[in-house]
C-alpha positions in Angstrom: 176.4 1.5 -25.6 175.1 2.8 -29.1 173.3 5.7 -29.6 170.3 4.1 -30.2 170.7 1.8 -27.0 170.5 4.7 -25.1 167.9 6.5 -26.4 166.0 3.2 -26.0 166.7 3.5 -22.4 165.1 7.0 -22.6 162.2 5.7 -24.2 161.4 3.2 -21.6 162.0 6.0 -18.8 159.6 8.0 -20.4 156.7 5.5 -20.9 157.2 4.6 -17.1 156.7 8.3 -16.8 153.5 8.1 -18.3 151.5 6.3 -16.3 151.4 9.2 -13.7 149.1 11.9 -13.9 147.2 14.4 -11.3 144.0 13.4 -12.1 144.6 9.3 -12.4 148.1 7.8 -12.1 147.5 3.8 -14.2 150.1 0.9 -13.7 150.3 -0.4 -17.1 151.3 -4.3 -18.0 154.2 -3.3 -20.6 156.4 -0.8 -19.0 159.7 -2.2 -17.2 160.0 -2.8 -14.0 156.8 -1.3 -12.7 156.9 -4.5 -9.9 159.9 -2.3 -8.3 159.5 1.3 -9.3 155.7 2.2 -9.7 154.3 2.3 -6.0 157.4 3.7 -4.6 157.7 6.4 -7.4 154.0 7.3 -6.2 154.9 7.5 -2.6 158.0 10.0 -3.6 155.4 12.2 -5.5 153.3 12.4 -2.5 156.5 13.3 -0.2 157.8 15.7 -2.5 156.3 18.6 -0.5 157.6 18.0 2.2 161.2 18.0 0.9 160.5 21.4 -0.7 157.6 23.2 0.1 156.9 24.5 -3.3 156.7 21.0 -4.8 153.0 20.1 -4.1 151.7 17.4 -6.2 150.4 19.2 -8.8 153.5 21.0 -9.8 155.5 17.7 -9.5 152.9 15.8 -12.0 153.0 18.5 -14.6 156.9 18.3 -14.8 156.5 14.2 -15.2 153.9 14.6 -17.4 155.9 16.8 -19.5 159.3 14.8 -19.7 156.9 11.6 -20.4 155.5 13.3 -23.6 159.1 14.8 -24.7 160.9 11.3 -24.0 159.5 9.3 -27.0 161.7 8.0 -29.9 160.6 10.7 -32.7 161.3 13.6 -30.4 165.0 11.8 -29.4 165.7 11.5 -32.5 164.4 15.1 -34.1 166.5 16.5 -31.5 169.9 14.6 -31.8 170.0 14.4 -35.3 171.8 16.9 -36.3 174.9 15.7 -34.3 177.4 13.2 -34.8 178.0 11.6 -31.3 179.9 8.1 -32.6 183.4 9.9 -31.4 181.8 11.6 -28.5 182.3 10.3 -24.6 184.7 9.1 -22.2 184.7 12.3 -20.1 183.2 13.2 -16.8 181.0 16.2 -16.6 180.1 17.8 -13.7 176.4 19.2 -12.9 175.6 21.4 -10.4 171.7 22.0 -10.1 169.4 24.0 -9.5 166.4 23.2 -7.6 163.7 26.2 -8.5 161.3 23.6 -10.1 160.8 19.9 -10.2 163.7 18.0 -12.3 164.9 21.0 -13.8 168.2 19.4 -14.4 167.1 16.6 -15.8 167.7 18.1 -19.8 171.6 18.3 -18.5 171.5 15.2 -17.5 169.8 13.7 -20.2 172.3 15.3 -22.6 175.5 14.3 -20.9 174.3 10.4 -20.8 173.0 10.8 -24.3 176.5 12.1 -26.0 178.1 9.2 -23.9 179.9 11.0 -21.3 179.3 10.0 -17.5 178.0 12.3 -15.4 178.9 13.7 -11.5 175.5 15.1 -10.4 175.5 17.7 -7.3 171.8 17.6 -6.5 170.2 20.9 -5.7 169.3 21.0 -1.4 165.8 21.8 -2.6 165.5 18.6 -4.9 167.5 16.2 -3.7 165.4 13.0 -4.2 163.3 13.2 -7.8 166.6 12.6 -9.9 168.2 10.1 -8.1 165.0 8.0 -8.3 165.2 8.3 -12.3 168.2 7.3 -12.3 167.9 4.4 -10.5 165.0 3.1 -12.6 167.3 4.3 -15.8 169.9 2.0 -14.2 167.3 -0.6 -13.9 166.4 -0.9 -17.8 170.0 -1.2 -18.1 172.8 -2.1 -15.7 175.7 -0.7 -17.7 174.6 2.9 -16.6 175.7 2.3 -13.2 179.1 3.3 -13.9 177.8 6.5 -16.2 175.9 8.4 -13.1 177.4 9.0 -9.7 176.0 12.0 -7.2 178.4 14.1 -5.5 177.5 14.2 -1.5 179.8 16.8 -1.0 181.8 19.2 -3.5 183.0 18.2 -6.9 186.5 16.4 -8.0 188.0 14.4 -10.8 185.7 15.9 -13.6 186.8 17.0 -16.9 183.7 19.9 -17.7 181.2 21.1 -15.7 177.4 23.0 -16.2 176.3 24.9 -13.4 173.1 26.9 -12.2 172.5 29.0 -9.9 172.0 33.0 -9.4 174.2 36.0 -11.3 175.9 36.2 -7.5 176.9 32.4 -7.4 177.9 32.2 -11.6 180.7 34.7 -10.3 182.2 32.5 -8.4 181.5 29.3 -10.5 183.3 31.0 -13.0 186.1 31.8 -10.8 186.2 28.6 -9.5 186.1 26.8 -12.6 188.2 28.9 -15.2 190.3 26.4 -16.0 187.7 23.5 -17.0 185.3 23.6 -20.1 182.2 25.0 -18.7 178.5 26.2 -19.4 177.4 28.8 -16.3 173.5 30.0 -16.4 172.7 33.0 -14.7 169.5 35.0 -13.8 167.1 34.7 -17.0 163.2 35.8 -16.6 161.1 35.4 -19.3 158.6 38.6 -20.8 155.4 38.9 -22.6 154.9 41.4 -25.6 151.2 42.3 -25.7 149.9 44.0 -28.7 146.4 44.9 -27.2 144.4 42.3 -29.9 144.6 39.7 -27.1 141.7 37.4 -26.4 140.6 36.2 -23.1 141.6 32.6 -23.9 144.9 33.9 -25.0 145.4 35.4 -21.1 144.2 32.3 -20.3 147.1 30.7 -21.4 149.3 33.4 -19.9 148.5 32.9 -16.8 149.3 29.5 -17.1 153.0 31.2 -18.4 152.7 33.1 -15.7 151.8 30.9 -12.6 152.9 27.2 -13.6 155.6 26.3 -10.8 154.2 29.3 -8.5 156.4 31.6 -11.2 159.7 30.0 -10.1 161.1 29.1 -12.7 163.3 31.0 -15.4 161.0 30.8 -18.2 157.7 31.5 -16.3 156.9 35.5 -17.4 157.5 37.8 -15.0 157.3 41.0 -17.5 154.9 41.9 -19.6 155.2 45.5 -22.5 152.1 46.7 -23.2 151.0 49.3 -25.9 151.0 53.0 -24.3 147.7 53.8 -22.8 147.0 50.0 -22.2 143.8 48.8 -20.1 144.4 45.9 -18.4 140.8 45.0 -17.7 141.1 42.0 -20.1 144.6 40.6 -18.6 142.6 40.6 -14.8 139.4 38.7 -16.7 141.8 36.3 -18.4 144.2 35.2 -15.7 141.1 34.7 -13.0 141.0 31.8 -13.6 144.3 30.9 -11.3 142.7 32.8 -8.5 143.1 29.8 -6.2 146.8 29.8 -5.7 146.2 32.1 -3.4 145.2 29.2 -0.9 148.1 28.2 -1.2 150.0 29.2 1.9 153.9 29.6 1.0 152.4 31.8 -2.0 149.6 33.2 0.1 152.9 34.3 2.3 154.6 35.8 -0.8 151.7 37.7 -2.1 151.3 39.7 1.4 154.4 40.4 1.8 155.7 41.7 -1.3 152.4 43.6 -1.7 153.1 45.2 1.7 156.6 46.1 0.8 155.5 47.6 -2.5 152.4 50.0 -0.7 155.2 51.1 2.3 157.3 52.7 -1.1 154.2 54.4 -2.5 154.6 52.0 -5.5 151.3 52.1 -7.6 149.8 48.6 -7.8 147.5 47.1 -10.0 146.2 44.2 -7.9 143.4 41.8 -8.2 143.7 40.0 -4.8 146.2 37.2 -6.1 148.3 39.1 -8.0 150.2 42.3 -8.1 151.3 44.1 -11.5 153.5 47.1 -10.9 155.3 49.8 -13.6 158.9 48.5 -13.6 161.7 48.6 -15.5 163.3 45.5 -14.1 163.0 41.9 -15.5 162.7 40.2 -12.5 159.8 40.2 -10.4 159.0 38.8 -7.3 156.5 36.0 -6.2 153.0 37.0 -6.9 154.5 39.7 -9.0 154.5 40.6 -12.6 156.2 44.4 -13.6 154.7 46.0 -16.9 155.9 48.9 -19.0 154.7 50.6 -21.8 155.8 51.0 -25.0 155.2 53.3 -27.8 157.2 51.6 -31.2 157.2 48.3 -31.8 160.5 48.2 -33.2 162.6 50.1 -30.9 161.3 47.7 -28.2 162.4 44.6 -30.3 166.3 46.9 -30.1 166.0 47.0 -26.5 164.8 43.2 -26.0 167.9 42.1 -28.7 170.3 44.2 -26.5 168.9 42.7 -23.3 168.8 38.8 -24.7 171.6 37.7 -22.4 168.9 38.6 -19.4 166.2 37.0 -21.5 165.4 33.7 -21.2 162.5 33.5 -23.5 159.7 35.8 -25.1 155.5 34.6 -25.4 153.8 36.8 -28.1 150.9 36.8 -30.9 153.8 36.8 -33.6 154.8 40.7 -33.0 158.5 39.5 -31.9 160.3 36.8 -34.3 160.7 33.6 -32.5 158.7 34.0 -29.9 156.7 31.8 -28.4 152.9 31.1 -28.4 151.1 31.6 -25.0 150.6 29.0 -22.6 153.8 27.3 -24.0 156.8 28.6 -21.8 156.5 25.6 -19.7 156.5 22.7 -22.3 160.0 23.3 -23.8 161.4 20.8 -26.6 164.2 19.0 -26.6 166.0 20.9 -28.8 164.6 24.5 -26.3 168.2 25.0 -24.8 168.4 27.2 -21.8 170.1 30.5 -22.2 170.3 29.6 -26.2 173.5 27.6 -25.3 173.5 24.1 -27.3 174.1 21.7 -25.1 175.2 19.2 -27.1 177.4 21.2 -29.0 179.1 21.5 -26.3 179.4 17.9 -25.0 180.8 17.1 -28.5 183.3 19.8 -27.9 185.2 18.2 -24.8 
């Protein structure tokens, strides 16, 4: 298969992709194979919580919707033209996923089918079903991909790199385990906020959504925020109200209580607004229903400590105060070219 075969094949998977939305999902007369896919890829949507709690419909639709609007020809070929793939393939890469938030492999396995290698997939327990059913429709649009994609039902063998996810605890041993194989391992990454107190309501708006898209499971939701010294956060509470009902949401609803409880036994002061806890904290990582904040008083010695910190950094929102960061509301809708961990993908793949 050419290049452009198989980003053709992309194309199609994202128009099917299209036609599902939250609000109104629309079977549409030119998309492939809609007879055999459309109604059962529905059904799957509406399942998807029970396979994994955190996956209500919502969530799921927002992660189609945003791989529909990424997979069109102009974005395909934006992101893969800077490479030369004609004397790329013929290997077998591993995957090993995570499962935080809906299709969050699916850029790995996107880029190990688009450079022309096949691809051994070991599906995530928590999202075992949403990948496998784009792969089949993939497979559909064209047969020949069958013997590109195979999942793994139990560990992985006879593959020649591998790119694994998981948590700092389990890249220890994936790195043990795979020393002797070309390999990308992700760790732990959380994404921050820089606030330089000129802030508008619409622009905490748009941080919650940074903040709360995927219940804040994901690497690049923001789960630390610096704020000038002295900082009110009246405005932050006014802005991200609007997200006030994921508290009825009951696995969050859970989180929330708990941590909050655990954070009051250790005569931690809170900033709370019923939803959401904000708590002075050096760490990175927060928990559920929790953002940490710190203070800072120069600019420019925090933008030291953030370079020195980049491998825990997955990515940064700002007005413009940091260089390459990115505007709010945004951490969610990643490009093509928006590798995780900085780590080109692609590169890589050509590099086997």
């Amino acid at each position: 298969m050419t290049l452009e075969h198989k980003k053709n094949i992309f194309v199609e998977l994202g128009k099917f992709l299209s036609q599902f939305s939250e609000n109104e999902s629309i079977k549409k007369e030119n998309v492939l194979h809609n007879d055999l896919f459309f109604n059962d890829f529905l059904d799957l949507i509406e399942l998807s919580q029970s396979h994994n709690g955190w996956y209500t419909p919502e969530q799921v639709y927002f992660a189609i919707r945003s791989w529909a609007e990424a997979l069109t020809k102009e974005n395909l070929d934006q992101w893969l033209s800077k490479y030369n793939l004609e004397e790329v393939g013929g290997k077998t890469v591993g995957l090993i996923l995570a499962g935080n938030i809906p299709l969050v492999g699916f850029h790995d396995f996107l880029s190990v089918l688009i450079s022309g290698h096949k691809v051994l997939v070991k599906t995530s327990s928590n999202d075992q079903h949403l990948l496998p059913f784009l792969a089949k429709y993939s497979i559909a649009v064209e047969p020949k991909l069958a013997e590109y994609i195979t999942f793994a039902e139990g560990k992985l063998e006879n593959f020649d790199a591998v790119i694994a996810t998981g948590s700092n605890n389990t890249a220890r041993y994936f790195e043990y385990y795979f020393k002797d194989k070309p390999s990308i391992i992700r760790k732990n990454r959380n994404s921050i906020a820089v606030l330089d107190g000129t802030e508008s309501k619409e622009d905490f708006i748009q941080l919650g959504e940074d903040i709360f898209r995927y219940f804040g499971l994901g690497c690049r939701n923001v789960s630390k925020i610096f704020v000038p010294k002295d900082y009110k956060f009246e405005a932050f509470f006014e802005g991200i109200f609007e997200y006030q009902d994921v508290i009825h949401y009951e696995k969050y609803a859970n989180n929330y209580d708990y941590n909050k409880a655990v954070f009051l036994m250790s005569n931690f002061k809170l900033l709370d607004n019923g939803f959401l806890t904000i708590k002075e904290d050096v760490s990175y990582s927060s928990p559920i229903s929790s953002v940490f904040y710190e203070f800072y008083e120069n600019i420019e010695e925090l933008k030291k400590r953030l370079d020195a910190d980049h491998e825990q950094i997955q990515c940064i929102v700002s007005k413009g105060s940091i260089k390459n960061s990115i505007p709010f509301g945004k951490t969610q809708k990643p490009e093509l070219w928006d590798y995780a961990d900085n780590v080109d993908t692609i590169a890589f793949l050509s590099s086997i």
